[in-house]
N, CA, C, O and CB atoms as a CASP TS submission, in Angstrom:
PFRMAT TS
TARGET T0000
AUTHOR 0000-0000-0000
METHOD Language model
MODEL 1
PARENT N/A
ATOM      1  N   UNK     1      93.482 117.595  82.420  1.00  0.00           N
ATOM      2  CA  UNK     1      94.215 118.832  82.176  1.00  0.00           C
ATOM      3  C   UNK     1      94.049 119.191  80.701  1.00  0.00           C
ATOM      4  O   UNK     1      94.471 118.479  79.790  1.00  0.00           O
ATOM      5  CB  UNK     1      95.733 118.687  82.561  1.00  0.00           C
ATOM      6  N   UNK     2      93.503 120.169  80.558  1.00  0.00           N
ATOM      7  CA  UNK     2      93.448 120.876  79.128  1.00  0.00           C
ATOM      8  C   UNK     2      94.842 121.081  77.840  1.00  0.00           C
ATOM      9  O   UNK     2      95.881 120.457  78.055  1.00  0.00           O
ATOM     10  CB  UNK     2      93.023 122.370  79.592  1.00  0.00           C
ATOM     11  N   UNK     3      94.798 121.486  77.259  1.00  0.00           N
ATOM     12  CA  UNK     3      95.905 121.435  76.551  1.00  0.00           C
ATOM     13  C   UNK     3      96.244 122.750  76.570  1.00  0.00           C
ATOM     14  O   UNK     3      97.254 122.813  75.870  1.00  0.00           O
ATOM     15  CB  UNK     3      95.809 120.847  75.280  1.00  0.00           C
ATOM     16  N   UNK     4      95.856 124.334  77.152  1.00  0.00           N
ATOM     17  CA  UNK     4      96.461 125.170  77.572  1.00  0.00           C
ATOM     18  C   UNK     4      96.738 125.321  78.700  1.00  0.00           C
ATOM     19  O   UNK     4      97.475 126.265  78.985  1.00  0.00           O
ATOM     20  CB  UNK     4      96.143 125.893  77.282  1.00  0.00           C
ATOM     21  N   UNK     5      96.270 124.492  79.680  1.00  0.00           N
ATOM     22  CA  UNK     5      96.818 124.043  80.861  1.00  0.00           C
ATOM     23  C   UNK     5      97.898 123.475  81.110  1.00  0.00           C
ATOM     24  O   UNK     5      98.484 123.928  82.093  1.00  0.00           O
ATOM     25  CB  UNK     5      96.220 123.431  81.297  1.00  0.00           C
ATOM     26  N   UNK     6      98.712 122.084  80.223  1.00  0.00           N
ATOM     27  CA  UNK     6      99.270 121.587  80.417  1.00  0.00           C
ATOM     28  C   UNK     6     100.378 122.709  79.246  1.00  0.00           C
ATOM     29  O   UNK     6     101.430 122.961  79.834  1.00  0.00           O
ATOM     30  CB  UNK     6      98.776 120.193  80.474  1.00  0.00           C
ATOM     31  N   UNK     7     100.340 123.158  78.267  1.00  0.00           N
ATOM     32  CA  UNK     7     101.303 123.999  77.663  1.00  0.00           C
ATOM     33  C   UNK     7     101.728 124.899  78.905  1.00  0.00           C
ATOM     34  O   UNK     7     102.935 125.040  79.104  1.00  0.00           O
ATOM     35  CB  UNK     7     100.695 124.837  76.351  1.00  0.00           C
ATOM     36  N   UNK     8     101.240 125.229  79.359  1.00  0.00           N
ATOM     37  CA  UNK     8     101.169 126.922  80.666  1.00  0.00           C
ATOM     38  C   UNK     8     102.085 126.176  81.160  1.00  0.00           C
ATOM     39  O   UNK     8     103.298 126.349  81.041  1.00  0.00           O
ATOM     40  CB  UNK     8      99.579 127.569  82.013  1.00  0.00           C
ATOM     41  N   UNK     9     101.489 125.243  81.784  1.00  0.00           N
ATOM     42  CA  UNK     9     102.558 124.175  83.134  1.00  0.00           C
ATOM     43  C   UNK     9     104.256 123.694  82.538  1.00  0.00           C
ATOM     44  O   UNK     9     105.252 123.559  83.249  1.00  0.00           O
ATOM     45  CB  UNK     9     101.497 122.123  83.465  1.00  0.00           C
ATOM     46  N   UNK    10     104.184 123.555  81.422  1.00  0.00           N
ATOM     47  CA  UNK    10     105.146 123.075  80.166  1.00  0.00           C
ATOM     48  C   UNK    10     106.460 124.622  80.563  1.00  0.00           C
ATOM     49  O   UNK    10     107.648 124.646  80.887  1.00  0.00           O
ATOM     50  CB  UNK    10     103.961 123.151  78.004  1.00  0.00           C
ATOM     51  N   UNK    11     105.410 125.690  80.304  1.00  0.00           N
ATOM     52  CA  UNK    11     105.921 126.720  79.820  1.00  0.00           C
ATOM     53  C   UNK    11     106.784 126.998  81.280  1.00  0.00           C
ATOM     54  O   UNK    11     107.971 127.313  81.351  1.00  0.00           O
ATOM     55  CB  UNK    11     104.790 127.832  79.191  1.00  0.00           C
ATOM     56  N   UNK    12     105.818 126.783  82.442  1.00  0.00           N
ATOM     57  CA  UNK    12     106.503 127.566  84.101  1.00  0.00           C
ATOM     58  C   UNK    12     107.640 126.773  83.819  1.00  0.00           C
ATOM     59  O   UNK    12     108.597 127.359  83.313  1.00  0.00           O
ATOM     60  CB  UNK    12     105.641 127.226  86.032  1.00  0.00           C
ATOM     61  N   UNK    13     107.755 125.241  84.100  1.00  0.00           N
ATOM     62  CA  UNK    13     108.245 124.607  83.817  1.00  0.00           C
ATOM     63  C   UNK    13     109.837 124.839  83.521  1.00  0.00           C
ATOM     64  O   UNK    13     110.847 124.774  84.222  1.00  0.00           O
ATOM     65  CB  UNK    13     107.515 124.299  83.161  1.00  0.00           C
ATOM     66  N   UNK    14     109.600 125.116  82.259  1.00  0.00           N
ATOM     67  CA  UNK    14     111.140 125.423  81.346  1.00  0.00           C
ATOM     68  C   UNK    14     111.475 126.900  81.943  1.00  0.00           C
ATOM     69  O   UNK    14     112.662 127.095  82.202  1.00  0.00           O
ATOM     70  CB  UNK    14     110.942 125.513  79.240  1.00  0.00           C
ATOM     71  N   UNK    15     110.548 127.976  82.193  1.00  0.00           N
ATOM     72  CA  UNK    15     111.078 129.032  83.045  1.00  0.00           C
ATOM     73  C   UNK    15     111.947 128.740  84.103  1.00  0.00           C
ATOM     74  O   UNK    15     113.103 129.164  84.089  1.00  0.00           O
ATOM     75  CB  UNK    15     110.112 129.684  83.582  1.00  0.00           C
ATOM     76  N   UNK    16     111.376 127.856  85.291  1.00  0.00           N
ATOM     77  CA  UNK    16     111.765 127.711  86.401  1.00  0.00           C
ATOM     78  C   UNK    16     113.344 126.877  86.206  1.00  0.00           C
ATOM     79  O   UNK    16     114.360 126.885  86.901  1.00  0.00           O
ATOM     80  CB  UNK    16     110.576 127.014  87.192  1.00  0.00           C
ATOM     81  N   UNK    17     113.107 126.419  85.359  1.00  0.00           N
ATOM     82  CA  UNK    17     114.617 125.716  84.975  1.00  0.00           C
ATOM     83  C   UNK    17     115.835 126.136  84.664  1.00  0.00           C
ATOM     84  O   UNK    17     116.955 125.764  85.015  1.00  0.00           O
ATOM     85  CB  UNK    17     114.595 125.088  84.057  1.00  0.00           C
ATOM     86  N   UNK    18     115.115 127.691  83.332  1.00  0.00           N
ATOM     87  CA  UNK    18     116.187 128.176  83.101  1.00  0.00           C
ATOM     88  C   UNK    18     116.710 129.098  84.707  1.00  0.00           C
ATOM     89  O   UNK    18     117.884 129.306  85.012  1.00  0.00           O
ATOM     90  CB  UNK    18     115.935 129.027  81.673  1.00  0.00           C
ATOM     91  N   UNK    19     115.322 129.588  85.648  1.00  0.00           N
ATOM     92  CA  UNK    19     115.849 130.072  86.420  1.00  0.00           C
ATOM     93  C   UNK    19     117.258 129.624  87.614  1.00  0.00           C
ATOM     94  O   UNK    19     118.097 130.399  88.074  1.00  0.00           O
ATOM     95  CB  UNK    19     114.847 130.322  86.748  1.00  0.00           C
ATOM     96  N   UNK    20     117.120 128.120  87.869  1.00  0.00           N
ATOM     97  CA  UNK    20     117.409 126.962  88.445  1.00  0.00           C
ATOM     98  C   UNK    20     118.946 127.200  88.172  1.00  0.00           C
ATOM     99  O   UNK    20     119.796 127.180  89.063  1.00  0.00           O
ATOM    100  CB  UNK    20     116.637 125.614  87.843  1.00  0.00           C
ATOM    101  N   UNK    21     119.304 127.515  86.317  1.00  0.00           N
ATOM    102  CA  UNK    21     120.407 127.376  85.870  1.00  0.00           C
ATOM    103  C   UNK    21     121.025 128.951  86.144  1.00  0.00           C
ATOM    104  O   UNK    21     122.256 128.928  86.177  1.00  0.00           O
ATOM    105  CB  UNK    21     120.310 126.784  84.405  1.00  0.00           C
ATOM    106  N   UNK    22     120.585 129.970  86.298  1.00  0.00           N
ATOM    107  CA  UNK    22     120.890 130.950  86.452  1.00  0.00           C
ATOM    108  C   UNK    22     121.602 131.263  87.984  1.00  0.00           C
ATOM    109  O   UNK    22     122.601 131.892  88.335  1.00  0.00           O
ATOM    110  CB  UNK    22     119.832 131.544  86.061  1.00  0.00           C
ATOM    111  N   UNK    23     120.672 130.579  88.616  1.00  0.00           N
ATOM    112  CA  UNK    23     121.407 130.795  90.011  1.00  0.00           C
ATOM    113  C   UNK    23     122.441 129.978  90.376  1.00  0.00           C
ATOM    114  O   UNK    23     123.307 130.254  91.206  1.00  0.00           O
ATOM    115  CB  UNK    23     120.555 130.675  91.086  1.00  0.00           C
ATOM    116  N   UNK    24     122.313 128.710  89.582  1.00  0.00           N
ATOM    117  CA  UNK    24     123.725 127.614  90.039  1.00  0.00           C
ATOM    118  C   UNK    24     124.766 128.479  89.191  1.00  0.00           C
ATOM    119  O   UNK    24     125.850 128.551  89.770  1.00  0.00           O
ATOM    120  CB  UNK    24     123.654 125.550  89.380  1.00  0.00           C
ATOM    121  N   UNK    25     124.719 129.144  87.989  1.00  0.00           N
ATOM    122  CA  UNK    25     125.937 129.744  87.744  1.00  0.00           C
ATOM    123  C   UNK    25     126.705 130.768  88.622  1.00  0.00           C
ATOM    124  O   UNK    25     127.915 130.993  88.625  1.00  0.00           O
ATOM    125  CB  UNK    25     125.760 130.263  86.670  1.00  0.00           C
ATOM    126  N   UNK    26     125.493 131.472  89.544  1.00  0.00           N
ATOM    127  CA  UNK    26     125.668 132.491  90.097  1.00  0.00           C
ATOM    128  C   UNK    26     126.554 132.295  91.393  1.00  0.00           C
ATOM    129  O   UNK    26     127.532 132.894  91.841  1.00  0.00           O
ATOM    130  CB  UNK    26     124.457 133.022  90.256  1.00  0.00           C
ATOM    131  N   UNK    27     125.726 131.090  91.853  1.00  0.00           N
ATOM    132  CA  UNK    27     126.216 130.232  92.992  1.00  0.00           C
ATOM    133  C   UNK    27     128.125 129.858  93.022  1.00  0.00           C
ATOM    134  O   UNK    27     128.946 129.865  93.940  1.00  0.00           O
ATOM    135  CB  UNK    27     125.230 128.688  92.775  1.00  0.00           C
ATOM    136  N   UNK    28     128.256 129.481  91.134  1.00  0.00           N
ATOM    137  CA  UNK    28     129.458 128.952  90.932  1.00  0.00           C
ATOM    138  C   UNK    28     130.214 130.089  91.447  1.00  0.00           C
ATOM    139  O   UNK    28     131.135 130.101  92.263  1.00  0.00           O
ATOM    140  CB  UNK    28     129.757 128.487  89.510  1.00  0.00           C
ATOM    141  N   UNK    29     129.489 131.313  90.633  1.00  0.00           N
ATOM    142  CA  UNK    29     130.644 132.206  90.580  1.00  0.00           C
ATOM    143  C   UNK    29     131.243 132.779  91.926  1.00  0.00           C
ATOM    144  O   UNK    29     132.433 132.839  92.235  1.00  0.00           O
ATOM    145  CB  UNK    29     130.259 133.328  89.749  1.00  0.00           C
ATOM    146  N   UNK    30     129.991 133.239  92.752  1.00  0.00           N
ATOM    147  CA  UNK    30     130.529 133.584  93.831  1.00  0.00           C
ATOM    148  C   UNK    30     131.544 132.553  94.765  1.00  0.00           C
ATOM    149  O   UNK    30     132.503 132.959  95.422  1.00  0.00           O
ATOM    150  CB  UNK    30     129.449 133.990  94.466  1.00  0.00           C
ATOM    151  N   UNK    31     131.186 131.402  94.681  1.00  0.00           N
ATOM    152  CA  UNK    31     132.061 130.390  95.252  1.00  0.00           C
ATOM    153  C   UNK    31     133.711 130.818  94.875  1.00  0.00           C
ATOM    154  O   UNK    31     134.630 130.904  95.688  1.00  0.00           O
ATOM    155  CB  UNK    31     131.586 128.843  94.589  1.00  0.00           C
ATOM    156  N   UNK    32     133.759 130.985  93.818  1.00  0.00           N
ATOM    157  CA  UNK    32     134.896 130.715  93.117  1.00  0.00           C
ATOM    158  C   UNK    32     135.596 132.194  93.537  1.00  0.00           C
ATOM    159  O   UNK    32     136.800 132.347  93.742  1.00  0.00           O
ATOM    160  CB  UNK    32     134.625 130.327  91.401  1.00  0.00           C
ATOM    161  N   UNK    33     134.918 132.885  93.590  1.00  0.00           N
ATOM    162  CA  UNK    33     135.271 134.414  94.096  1.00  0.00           C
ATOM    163  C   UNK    33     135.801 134.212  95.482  1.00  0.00           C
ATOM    164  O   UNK    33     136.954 134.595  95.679  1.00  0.00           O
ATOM    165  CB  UNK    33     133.892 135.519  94.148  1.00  0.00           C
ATOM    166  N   UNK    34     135.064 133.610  96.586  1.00  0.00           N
ATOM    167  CA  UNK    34     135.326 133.211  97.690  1.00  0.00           C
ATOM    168  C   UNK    34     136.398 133.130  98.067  1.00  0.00           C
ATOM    169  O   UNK    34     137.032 133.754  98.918  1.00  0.00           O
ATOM    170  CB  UNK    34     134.931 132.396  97.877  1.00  0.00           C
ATOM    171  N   UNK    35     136.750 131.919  97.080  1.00  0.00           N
ATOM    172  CA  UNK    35     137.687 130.719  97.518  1.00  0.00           C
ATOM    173  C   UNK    35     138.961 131.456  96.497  1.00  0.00           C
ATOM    174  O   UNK    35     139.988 130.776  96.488  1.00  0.00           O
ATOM    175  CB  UNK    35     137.005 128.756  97.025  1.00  0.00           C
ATOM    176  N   UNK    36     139.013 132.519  95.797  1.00  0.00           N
ATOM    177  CA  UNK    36     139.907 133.667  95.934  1.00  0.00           C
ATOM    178  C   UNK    36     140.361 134.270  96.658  1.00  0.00           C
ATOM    179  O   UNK    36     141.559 134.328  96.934  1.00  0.00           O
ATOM    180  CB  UNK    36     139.733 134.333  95.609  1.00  0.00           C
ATOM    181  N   UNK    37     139.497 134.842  97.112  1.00  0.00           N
ATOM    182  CA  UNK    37     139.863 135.955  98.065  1.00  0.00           C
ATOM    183  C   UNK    37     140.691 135.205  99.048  1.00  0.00           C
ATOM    184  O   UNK    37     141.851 135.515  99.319  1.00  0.00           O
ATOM    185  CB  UNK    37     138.569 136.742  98.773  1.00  0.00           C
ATOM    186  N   UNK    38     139.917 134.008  99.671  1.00  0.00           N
ATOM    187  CA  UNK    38     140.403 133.214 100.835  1.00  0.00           C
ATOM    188  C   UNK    38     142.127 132.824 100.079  1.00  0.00           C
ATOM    189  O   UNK    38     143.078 133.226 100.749  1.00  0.00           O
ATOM    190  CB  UNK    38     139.133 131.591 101.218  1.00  0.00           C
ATOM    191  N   UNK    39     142.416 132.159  98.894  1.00  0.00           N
ATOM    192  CA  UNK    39     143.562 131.668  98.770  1.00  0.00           C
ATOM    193  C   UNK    39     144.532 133.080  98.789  1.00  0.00           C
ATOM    194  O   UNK    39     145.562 133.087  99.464  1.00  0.00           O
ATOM    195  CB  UNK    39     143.591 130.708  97.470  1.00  0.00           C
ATOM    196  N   UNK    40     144.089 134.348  97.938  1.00  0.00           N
ATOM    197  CA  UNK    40     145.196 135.046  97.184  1.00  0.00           C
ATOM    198  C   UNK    40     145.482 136.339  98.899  1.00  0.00           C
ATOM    199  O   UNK    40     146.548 136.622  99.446  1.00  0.00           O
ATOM    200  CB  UNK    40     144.403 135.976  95.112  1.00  0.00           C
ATOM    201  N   UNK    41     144.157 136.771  99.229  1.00  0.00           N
ATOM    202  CA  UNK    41     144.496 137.681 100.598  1.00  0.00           C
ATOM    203  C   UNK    41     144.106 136.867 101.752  1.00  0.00           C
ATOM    204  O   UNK    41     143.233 137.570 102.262  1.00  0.00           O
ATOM    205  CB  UNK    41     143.639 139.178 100.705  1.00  0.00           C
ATOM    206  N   UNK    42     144.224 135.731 102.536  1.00  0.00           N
ATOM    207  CA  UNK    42     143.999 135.218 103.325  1.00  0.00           C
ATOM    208  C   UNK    42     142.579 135.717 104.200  1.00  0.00           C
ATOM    209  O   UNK    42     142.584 135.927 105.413  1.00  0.00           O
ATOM    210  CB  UNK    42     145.131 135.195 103.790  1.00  0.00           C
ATOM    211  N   UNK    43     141.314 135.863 103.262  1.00  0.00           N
ATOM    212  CA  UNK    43     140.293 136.696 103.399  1.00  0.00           C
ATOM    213  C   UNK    43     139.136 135.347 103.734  1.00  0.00           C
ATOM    214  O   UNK    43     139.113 134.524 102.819  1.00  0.00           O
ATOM    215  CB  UNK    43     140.067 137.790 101.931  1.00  0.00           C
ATOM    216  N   UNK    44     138.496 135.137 104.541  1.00  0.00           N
ATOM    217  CA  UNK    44     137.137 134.192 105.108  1.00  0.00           C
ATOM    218  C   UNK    44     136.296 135.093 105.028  1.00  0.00           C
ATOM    219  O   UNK    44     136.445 135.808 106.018  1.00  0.00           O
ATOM    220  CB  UNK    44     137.073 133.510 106.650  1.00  0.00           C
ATOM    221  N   UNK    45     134.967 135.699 103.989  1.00  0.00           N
ATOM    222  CA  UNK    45     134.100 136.076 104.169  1.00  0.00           C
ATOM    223  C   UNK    45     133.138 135.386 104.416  1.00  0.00           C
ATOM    224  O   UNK    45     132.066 135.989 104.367  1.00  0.00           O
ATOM    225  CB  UNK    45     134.001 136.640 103.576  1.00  0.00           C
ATOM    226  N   UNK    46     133.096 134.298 104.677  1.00  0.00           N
ATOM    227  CA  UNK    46     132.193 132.881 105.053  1.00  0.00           C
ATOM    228  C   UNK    46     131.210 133.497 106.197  1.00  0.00           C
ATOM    229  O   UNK    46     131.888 134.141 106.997  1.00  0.00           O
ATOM    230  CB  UNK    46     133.293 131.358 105.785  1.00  0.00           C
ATOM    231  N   UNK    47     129.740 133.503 106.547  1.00  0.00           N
ATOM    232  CA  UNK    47     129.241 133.956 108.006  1.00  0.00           C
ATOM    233  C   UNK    47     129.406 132.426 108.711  1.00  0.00           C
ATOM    234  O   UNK    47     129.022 131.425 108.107  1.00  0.00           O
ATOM    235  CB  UNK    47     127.380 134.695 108.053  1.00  0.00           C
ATOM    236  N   UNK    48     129.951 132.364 109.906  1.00  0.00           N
ATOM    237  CA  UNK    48     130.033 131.494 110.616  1.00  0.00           C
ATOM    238  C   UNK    48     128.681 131.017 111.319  1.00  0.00           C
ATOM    239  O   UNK    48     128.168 131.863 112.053  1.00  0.00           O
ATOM    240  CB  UNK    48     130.970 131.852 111.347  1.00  0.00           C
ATOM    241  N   UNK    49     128.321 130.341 111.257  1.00  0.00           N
ATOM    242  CA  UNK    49     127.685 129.147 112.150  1.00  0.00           C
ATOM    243  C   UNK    49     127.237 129.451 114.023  1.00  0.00           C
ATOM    244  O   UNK    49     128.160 128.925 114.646  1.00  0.00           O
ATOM    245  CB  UNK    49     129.027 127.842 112.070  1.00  0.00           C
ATOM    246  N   UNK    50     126.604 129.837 114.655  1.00  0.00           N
ATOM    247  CA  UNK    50     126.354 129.747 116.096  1.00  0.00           C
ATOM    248  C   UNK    50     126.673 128.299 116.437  1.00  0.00           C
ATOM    249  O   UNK    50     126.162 127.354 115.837  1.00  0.00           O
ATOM    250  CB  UNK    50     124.842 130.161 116.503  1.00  0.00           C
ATOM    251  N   UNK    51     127.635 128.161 117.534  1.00  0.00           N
ATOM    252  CA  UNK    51     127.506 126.884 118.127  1.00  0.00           C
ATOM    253  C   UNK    51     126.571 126.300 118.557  1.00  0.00           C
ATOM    254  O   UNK    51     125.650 127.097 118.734  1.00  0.00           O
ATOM    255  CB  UNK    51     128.056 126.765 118.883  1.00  0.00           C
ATOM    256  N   UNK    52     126.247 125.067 118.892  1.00  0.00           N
ATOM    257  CA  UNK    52     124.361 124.771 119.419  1.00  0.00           C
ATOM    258  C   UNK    52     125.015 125.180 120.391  1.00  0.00           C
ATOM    259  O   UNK    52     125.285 126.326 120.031  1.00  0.00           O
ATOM    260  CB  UNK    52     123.231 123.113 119.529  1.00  0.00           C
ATOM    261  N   UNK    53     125.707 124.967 121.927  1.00  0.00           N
ATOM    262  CA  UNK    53     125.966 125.616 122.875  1.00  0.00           C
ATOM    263  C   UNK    53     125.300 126.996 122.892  1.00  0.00           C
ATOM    264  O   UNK    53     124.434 127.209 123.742  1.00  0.00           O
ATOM    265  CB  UNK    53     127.229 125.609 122.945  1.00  0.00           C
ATOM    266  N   UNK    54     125.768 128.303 121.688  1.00  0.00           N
ATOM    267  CA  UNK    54     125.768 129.240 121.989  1.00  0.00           C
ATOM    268  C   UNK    54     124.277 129.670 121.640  1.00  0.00           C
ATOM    269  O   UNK    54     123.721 130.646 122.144  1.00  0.00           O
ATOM    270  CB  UNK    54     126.840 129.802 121.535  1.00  0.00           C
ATOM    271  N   UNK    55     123.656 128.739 120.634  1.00  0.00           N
ATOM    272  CA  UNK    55     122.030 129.096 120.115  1.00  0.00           C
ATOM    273  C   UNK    55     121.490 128.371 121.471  1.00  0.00           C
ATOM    274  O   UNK    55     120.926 129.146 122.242  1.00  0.00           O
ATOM    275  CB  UNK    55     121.334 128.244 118.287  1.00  0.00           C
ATOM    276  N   UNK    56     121.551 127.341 121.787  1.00  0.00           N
ATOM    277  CA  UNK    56     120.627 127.204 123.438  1.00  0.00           C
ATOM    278  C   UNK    56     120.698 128.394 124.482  1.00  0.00           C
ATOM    279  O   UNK    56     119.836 128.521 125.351  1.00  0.00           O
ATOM    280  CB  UNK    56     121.291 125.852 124.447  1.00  0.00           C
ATOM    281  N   UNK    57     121.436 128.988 124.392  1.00  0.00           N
ATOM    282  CA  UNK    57     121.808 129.691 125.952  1.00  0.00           C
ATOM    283  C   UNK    57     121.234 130.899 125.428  1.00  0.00           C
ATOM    284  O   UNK    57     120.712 131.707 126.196  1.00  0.00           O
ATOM    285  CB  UNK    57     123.643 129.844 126.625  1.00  0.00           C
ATOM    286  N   UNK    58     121.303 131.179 123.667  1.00  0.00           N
ATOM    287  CA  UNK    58     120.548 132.790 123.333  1.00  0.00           C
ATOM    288  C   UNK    58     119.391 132.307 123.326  1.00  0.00           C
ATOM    289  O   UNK    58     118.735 133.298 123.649  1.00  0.00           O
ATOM    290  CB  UNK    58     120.846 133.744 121.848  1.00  0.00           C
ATOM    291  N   UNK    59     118.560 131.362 123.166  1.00  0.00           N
ATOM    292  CA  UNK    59     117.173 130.937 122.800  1.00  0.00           C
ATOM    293  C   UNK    59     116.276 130.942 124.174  1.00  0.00           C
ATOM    294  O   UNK    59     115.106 131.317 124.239  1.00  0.00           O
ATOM    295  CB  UNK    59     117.209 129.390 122.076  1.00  0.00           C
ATOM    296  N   UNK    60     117.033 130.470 125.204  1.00  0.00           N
ATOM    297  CA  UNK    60     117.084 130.385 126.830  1.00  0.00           C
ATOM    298  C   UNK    60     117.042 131.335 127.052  1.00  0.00           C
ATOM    299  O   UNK    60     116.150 131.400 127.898  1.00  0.00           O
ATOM    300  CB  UNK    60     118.047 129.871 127.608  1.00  0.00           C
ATOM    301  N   UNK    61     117.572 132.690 126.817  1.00  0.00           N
ATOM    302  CA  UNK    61     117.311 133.869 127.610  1.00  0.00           C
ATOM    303  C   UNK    61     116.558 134.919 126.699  1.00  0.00           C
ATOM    304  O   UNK    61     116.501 136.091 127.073  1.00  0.00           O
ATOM    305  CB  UNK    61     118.681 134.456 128.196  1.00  0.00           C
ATOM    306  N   UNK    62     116.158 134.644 125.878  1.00  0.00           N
ATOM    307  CA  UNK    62     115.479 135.562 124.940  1.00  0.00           C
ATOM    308  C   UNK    62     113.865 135.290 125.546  1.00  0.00           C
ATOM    309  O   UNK    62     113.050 136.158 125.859  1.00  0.00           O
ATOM    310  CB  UNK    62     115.791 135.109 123.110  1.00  0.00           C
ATOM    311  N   UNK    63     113.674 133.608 125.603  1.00  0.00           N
ATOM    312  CA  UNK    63     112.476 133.196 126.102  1.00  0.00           C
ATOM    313  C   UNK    63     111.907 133.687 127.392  1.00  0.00           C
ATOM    314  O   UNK    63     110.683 133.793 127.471  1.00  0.00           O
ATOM    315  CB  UNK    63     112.555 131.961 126.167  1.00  0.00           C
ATOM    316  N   UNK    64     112.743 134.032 128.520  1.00  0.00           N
ATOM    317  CA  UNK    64     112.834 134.305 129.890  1.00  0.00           C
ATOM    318  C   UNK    64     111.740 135.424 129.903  1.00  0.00           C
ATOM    319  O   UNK    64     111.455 135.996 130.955  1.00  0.00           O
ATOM    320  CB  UNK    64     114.369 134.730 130.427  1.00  0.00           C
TER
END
């Protein structure tokens, strides 16, 4: 690896990191927003989950 090769790689590198840190803050925040709403207006904006029950039986008839 060359030495502007390995600077470049250096460089994505510390980009991708700071990006890394940008979204875990983002991540924090909305969490924390969440888990507001949920305590102060009794608000679940959470998307719920398909039961496997209910993803077999849509997967089963979609295939048909």
């Amino acid at each position: 690896m060359s030495y502007l090769d390995k600077q470049t790689a250096e460089q994505r590198i510390k980009e991708l990191e700071q990006q890394l840190e940008q979204m875990r803050l983002k991540a924090e925040f909305f969490e924390a927003v969440v888990e507001e709403l949920k305590k102060d207006y009794g608000i679940s904006i959470l998307k719920k989950r398909a039961t496997q029950s209910c993803e077999s039986s849509c997967c089963s008839s979609s295939q048909g």
